[in-house]
N, C-alpha and C positions, 0 to 999 in steps of 0.2 A: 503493500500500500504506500511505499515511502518512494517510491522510482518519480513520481511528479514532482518531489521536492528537490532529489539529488541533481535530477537533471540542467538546473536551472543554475548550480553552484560550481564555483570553479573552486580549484588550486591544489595542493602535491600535500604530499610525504611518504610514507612506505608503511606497511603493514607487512609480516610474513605469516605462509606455511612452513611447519618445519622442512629443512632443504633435505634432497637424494640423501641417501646413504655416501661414506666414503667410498663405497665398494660399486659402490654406481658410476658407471662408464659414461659421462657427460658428453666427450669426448665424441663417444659412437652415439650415443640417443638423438643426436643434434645431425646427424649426416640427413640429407634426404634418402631415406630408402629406396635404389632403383632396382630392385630383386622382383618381377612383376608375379612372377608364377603364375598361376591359373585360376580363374575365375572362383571367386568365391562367395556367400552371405556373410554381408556388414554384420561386425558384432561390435557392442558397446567400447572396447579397447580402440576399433578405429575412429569411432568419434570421437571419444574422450581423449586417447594418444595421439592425435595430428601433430604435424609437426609447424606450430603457426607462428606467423608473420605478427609485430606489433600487439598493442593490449585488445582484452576482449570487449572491448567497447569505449566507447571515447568521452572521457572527461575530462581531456584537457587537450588544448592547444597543440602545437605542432605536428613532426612528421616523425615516422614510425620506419622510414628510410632517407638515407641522403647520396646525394650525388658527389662524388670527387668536384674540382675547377674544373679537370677537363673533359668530364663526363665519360671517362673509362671505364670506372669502377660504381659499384653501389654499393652501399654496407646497409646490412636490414638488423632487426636484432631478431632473435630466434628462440622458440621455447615449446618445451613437450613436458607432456604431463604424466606423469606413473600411475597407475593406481596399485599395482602391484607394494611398489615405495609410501605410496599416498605425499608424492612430491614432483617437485618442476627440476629441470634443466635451464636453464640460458645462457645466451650465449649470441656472437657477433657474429654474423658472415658475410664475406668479400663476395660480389659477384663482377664478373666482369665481362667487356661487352658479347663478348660471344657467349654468355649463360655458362660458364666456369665458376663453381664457385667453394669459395675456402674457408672452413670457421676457423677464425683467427681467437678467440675468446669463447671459454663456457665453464660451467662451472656450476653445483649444483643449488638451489635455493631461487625464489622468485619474491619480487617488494608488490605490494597492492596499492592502491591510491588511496587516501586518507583528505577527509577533504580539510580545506584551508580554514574556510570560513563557513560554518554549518549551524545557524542559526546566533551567532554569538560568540560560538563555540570552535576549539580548533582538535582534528585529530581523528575526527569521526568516520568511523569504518565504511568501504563500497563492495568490496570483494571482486572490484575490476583493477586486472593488472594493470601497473605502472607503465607509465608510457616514456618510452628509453628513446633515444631521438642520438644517434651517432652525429659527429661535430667531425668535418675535416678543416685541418689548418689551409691557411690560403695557399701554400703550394702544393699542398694534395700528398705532401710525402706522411704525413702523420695522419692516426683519427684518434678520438677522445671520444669516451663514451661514461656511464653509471655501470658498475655491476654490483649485483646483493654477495656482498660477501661478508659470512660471521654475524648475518639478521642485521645488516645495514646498506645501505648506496654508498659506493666509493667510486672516487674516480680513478681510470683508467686511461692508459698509453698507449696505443700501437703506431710501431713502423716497419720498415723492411728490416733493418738490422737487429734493433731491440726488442721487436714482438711486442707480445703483451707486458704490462706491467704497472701496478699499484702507483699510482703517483700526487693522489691528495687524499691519502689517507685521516680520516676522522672520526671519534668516536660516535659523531653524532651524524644523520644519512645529509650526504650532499644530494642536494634538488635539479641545480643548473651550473651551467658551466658555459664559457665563449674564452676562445684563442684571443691572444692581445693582438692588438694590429700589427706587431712586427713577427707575432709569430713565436716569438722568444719565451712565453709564459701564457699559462690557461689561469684564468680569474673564475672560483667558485663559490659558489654560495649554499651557507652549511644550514638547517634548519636547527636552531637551539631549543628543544626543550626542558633542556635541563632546570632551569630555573622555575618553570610554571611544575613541573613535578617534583619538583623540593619544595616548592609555595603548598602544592596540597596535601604533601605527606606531612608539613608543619601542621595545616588546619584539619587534617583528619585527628591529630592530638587531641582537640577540644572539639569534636565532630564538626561535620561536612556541613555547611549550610545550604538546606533545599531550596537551589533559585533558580533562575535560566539558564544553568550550565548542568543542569538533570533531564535526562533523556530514560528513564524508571526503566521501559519497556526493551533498552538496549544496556543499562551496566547498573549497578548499584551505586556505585561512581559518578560524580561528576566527570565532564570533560573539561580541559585547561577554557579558562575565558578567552575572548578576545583570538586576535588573530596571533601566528605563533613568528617567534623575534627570531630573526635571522643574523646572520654576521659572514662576513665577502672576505677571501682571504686569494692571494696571490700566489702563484707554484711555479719556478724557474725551469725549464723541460730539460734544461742541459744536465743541473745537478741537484735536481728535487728539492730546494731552497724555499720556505713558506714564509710569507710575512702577511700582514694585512693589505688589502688590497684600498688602492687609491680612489678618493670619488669617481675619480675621470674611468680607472677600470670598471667600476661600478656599474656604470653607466651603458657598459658592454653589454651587460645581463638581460637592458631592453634592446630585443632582437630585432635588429635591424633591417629594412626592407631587402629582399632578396634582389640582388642580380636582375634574374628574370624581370621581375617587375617593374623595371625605370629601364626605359632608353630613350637617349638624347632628351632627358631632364623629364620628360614624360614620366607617370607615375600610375602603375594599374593596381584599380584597388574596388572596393563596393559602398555605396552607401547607399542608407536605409530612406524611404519616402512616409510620407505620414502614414500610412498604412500599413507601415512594417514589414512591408516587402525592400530586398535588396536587390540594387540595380550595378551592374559593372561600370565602373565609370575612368576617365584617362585625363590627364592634365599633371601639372604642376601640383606639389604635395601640397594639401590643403584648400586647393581651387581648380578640383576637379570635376567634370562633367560627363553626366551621365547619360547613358544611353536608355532612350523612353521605349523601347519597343519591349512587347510581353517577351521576348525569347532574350529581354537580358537581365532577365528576377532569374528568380527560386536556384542563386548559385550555389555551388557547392566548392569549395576552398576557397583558394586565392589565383585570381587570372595572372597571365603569364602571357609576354609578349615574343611572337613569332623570328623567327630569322629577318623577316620583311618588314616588321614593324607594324604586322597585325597583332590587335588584342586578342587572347585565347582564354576560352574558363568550359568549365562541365556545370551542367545543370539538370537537374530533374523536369522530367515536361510527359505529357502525355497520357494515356487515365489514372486519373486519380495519383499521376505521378510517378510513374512506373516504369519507367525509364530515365537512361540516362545517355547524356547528349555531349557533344565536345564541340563550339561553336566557336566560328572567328568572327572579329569586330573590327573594323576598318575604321579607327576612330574620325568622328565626324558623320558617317556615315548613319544614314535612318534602320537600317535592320541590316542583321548580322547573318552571317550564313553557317548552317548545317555543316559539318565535317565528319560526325560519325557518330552511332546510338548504338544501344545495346542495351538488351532486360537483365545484363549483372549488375552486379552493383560497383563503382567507380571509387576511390578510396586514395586521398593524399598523391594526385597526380600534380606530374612535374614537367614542365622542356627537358627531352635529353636530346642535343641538336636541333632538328625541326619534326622529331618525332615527339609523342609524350608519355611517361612512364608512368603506371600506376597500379596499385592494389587491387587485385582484382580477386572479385568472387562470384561464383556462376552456384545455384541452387544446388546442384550436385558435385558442387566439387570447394575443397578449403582455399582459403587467400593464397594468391601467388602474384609476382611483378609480372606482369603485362606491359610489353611496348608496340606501343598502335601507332603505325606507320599512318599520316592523315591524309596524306595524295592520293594512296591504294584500301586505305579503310580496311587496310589489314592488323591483327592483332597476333603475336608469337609471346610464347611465355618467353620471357628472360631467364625467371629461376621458379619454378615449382616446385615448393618444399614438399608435397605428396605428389609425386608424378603418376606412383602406381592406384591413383585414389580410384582411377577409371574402369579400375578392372574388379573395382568391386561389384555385386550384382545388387542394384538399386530399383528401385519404385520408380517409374517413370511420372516425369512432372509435368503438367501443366498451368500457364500463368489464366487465371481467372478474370475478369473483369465484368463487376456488376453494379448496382445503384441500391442504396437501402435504401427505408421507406420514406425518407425526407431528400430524397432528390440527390444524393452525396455520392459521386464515384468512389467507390470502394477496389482493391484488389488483393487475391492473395494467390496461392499454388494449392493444386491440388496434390497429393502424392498417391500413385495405385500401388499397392503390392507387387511386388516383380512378377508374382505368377496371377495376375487379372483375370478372370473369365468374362468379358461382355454378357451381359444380361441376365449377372449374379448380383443379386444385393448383399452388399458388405457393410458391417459396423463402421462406423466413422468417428474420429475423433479430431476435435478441432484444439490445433495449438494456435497460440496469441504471443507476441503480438504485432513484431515484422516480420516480413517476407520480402526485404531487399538480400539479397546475398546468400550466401550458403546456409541450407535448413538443416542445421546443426540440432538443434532441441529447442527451439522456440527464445524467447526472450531471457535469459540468466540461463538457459541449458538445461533445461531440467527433464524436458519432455519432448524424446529422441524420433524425432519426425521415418526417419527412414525403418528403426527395430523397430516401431509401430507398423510400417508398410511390412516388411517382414513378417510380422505376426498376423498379419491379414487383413490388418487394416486398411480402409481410407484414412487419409488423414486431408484435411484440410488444413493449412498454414494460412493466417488471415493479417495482414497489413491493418493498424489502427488507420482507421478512417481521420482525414481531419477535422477540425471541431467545426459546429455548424457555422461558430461565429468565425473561421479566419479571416483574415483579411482584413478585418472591420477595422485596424488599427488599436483595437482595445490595448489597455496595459495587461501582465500577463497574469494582476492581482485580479481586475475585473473581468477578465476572459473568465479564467475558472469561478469568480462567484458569480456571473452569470450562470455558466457548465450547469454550476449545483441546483440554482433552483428549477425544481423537478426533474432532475438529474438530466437536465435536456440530453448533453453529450454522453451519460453512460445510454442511455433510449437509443442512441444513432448508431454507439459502437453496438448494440446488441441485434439492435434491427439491423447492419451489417453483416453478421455472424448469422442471425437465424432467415435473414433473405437469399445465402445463397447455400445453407442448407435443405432449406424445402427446395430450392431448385434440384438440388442434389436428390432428394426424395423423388422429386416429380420425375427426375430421369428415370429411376426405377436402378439407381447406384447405389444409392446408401438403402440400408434397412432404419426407416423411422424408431422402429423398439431397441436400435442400440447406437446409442447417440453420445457420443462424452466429451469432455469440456476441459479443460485446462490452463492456468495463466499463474504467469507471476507477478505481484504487484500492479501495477493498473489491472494488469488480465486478471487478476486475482477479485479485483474490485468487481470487473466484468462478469465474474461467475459467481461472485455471491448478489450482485443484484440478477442474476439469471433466476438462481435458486430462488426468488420469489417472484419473477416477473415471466419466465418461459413456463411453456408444457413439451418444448424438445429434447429438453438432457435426461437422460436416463441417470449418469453418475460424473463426477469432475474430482480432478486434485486441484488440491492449491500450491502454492509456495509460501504460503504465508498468508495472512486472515486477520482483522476483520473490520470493517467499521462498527461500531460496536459503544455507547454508551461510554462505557467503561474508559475507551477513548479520554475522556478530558481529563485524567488524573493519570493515565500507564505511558500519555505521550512528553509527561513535563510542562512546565511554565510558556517557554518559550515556540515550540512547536505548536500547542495547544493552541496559544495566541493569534499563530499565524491559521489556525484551520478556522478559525472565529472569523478572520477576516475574508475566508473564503464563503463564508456564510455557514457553516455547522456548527451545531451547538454550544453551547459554553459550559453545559449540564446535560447531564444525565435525562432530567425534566422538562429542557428545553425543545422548543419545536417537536413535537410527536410523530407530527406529519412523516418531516424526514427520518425518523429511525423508522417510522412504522414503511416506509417505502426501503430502509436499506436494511435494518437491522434482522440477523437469522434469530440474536437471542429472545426479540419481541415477538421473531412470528415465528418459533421453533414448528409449529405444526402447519406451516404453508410450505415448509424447503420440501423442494419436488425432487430432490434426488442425492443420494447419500455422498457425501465428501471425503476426504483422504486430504490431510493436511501433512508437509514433509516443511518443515519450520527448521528454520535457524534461530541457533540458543539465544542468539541478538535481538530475535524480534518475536518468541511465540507466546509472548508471555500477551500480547496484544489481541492472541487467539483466545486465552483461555474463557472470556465469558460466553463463547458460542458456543464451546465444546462442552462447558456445564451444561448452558443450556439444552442443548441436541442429547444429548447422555439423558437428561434428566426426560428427556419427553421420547425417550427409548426410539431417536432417529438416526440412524446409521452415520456416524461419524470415528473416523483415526486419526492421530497425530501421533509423527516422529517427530520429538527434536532430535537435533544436527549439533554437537556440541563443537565450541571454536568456529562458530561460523556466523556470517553478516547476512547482506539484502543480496548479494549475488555470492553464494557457496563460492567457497575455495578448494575444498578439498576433493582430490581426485576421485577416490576410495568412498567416499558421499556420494559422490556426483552417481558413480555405478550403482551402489547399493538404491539408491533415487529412480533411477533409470528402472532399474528393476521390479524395484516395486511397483510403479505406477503401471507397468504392462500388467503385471501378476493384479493390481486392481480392475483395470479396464476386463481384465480375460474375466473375473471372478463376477461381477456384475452388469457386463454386459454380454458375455458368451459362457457362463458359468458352468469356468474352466477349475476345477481342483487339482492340486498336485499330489500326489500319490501321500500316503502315510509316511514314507521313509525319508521323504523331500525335506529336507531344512525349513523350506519355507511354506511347512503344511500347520505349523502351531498359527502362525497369523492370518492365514486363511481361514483356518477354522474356527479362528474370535471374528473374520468376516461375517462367517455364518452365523455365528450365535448373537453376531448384530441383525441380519437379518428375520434371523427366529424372534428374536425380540420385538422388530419394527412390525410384524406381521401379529403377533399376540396383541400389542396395544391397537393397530388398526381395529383387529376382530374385535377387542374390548370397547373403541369406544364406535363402532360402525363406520367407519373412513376408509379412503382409498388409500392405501402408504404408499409408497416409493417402494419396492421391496428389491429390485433386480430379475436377473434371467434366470 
């Protein structure tokens, strides 16, 4: 329920999993596998083990690869996951331009993003990796990077002669880093928390005082106030020399406009119009002009100028935005021209010569550098860290495109089972809540789009619709307390979801009697206002739960504050209307289909008055907590046992599938059932129709 909040919030620090073992081969885990063998069924290790490119989702700024000066080389950072270890690898690799490529750096452990400024508050958990961003020196003989080592960010060296090597070592995680203009020395900047945690382990002495830096439902703990105090220090590369770094090096840290984007004093960049759309625009810094045509909004990075002195950028256009686009601008000029589209998703593209480089992910296959040639509207991988992903045997995909019932282009993919029969109806399970790019497990990963086609399902993957009011210019406090009242926008996302499952039905594809539902955080939101506003779901998991009452005291001071001004209650007693349209623990005997909650220890304590509640009126509800874990899981070994369960749910109540007596996981199957025997005793007891399953 908290993903609306984080998304809105920048800034750094590092959180860990415990790292590999020493006995763990960094080293080989990190090569791209080219061993192809022969066709085989995706299993949970290949999803969860890729070997991927940059963090699993973007909280911060910049790029997740860089280019040398003379566009030879790329260095990317690189990282796999164990669950065997229940740990990461990372690590640097060299590609160069003929798709050659070397890890020059790895080693085992991974940092997570911690946000900066999180209501007041600094240090607050995401469970989406850190985002590493390789630095080359201006004559491209050196690269500088972060690596986690010893449960902190340190910085790092390489070059031809001296490799890798430690070179601003700190006990505290370094965040950024820029080369000095001559080259001669890297200027860093350390995050200090030492002070604000000596501050609270003085006033835990004489106890904590409960105020705006209490988050109940995430630690017992306060978090440090305020934003957290930094300090810049300077590292000599010749012979590791530290001293404090100078204002003027300081000043390095704000990253300077790229290359690419000024020629001959011209200057490409975006700015926003009163309606909150971005437009590409070219000029002189600070009195630049923008380009009015619709094909030069809705961009995606930062534009970049041609060999010729055409403006270049990538933009989303098409239904509902489902595509993406690579267009040139001939500044001056009234509309820009088409150069190249495709339904993957486009990711921190760059000039390399008059081609441009970028991250790419296609539905069936993990992120790799893509170089799209724009005269021939050709596209070659450069480096594919799963090259043999193709020889997996997959569910074939289809891209969707439909209109829920307020007029709204909607899209998402469909996924069949690899062995389909035409004019069999299949169970269906719908995961939330994009479908740009590779359909990994839905939003935080939880719910494995392809072992569900496997297992015989459909699966539907469904893109959030955008909100009724975009565009309007609203701010983005009154966008959503508009949303809230009568939940206009959760009504849009759900009549999205259940407009193009009756299509699904009406084909004579899905079987209406076994229907399930899935999400994490919004989608999460998404399936508990289902549960009393649909009659489609048969059963759903959550990631986490609930709006719920209890809300104005499990969220804190300062969170609470701000849901107030989204328009939700301030009490328990407050507004009835809205609990009684959201809340399960109010309407325990309207929820239309049994739930499966897989909660991280961070946040399920936000669940618990639904789960009394539903217990209490004997309606089929579970909850795992996940201990060590935030709003997006860390843990490999979670992620699988997660993965698992949820199919063993869907099969148990929607195709009611049991696993033999000697199966491990026949004890919680069999409290499925005697949740069922239950929910079916109090129907007959009080004359109602329950939810019961297959």
């Amino acid at each position: 329920m908290l993903i609306s909040l984080v998304l809105s919030i920048s800034g750094a620090g590092a959180a860990a999993v415990p790292a590999a073992p020493a006995s763990q081969n960094c080293a080989s885990l990190l090569q791209p596998d080219a061993q192809a063998g022969s066709p085989r069924p995706i299993s949970d290790h290949d999803l969860i083990e890729t070997l991927d490119l940059g963090p699993n989702a973007a909280m911060e700024s910049g790029s997740f690869f860089t280019l040398s000066p003379d566009n030879r080389r790329v260095a990317v950072g690189v990282r796999r996951a164990s669950v065997a270890g229940d740990s990461y690898c990372t690590g640097i690799t060299l590609v160069d331009r003929d798709g050659n490529s070397t890890l020059i750096d790895s080693g085992p452990g991974v940092a997570f993003f911690r946000f900066e400024d999180f209501y007041g508050t600094n240090g607050f958990p995401s469970g989406i990796t850190q985002l590493i961003t390789p630095r080359w020196s201006g004559d491209g003989k050196r690269l500088a990077y972060l690596k986690f080592v010893d449960g902190r960010l340190q910085l790092r060296l390489w070059d031809e002669q001296l490799h890798a090597r430690t070179i601003g070592a700190d006990p505290q995680d370094i965040v950024d880093f820029r080369f000095s203009r001559d080259g001669s020395m890297i200027i860093y900047k350390v995050r200090d928390g030492s002070a604000q945690a000596t501050a609270l382990r003085r006033e835990s002495r004489s106890g904590l005082h409960y105020d705006d830096r209490y988050f109940p439902f995430a630690s017992a703990w306060p978090f440090p106030g305020g934003r957290p105090a930094y300090f810049y220090k300077a590292v000599r590369i010749t012979d590791g020399d530290i001293r404090a770094a100078s204002d003027e090096e300081k000043a390095l840290l704000t990253a300077p406009i790229e290359e690419s984007q000024t020629t001959k004093g011209v200057h490409a960049t975006t700015v926003r119009d009163d309606k909150g759309f971005d437009h590409i625009a070219a000029g002189p810094a600070g009195k630049e002009s923008r380009c009015e045509s619709s094909a030069c909004t809705e961009v995606e990075g930062a534009p970049w100028f041609s060999s010729k002195g055409a403006m270049r950028y990538v933009r989303r256009e098409g239904w509902a935005k489902n595509e993406m686009a690579i267009y040139e601008w001939k500044v001056g000029s009234a509309e820009p021209r088409r150069v190249y589209a495709t339904s993957d998703l486009l990711i921190d593209c760059k000039p390399i010569d008059d081609d441009v480089l970028c991250g790419r992910e296609g539905s069936t296959h993990p992120r790799y550098l893509s170089r799209i040639d724009l005269r021939t509207a050709k596209s070659v991988p450069l480096f594919d860290p799963n090259p043999t992903f193709g020889m997996l045997k997959l569910g074939k995909v289809e891209r969707q495109l439909w209109r829920n019932d307020q007029g709204i282009e909607c899209f998402g993919d469909l996924v069949y089972p690899p062995d389909y029969q035409p004019g069999r109806r299949y169970p269906l399970i719908v995961v939330q809540y994009e479908s740009r790019g590779f359909l990994r497990g839905g939003t935080g990963d939880e719910y494995p789009v392809q072992l569900f086609a496997r297992a015989g399902y459909l699966v539907l993957n469904v893109q959030r619709p955008r909100s009724p009011l975009y565009g309007q210019g609203l701010s983005s406090i009154e966008r959503q307390r508009r949303q809230n009242d009568g939940f206009m926008e959760r009504r849009s996302i759900l009549s999205a979801i259940e407009t193009k499952v009756r299509q699904l039905v009406d084909a004579g594809v899905a079987d209406p009697e076994r229907i399930g539902i899935t999400g994490l955080s919004d989608g999460s939101t998404t399936v508990q206002y289902a549960a009393l506003h649909s009659s489609l779901f048969k059963a759903a998991v959550v990631s986490g739960c609930c709006w719920e009452p209890s809300q104005t005291w499990v969220l804190g001071p300062s969170l609470q504050r701000h849901y107030e001004s989204l328009g939700w209650p301030a009490s328990p007693e407050g507004k009835p209307q809205m609990w009684g349209d959201i809340s399960l623990a109010r309407n325990a005997s309207r929820v239309a289909f049994p739930i499966l909650m897989q909660a991280a220890d961070g946040e399920y304590l936000v669940a618990l008055e639904t789960v009394r509640a539903l217990r209490a009126a004997k309606h089929p509800i579970d909850l795992y907590v996940f201990p060590d874990e935030v709003h997006i899981k860390r843990h490999p070994a979670h992620r699988a046992g997660i993965y698992k369960r949820n199919l063993r749910w869907f099969d148990f109540w929607l195709r009611g599938k049991r696993p033999t007596p000697s199966d491990d996981d026949a004890p919680e199957v069999d409290r499925w059932a005697e949740l069922r025997r239950a929910a079916q005793e109090q129907a007959a007891a009080v004359g109602e129709k329950r939810p019961v399953g297959s």
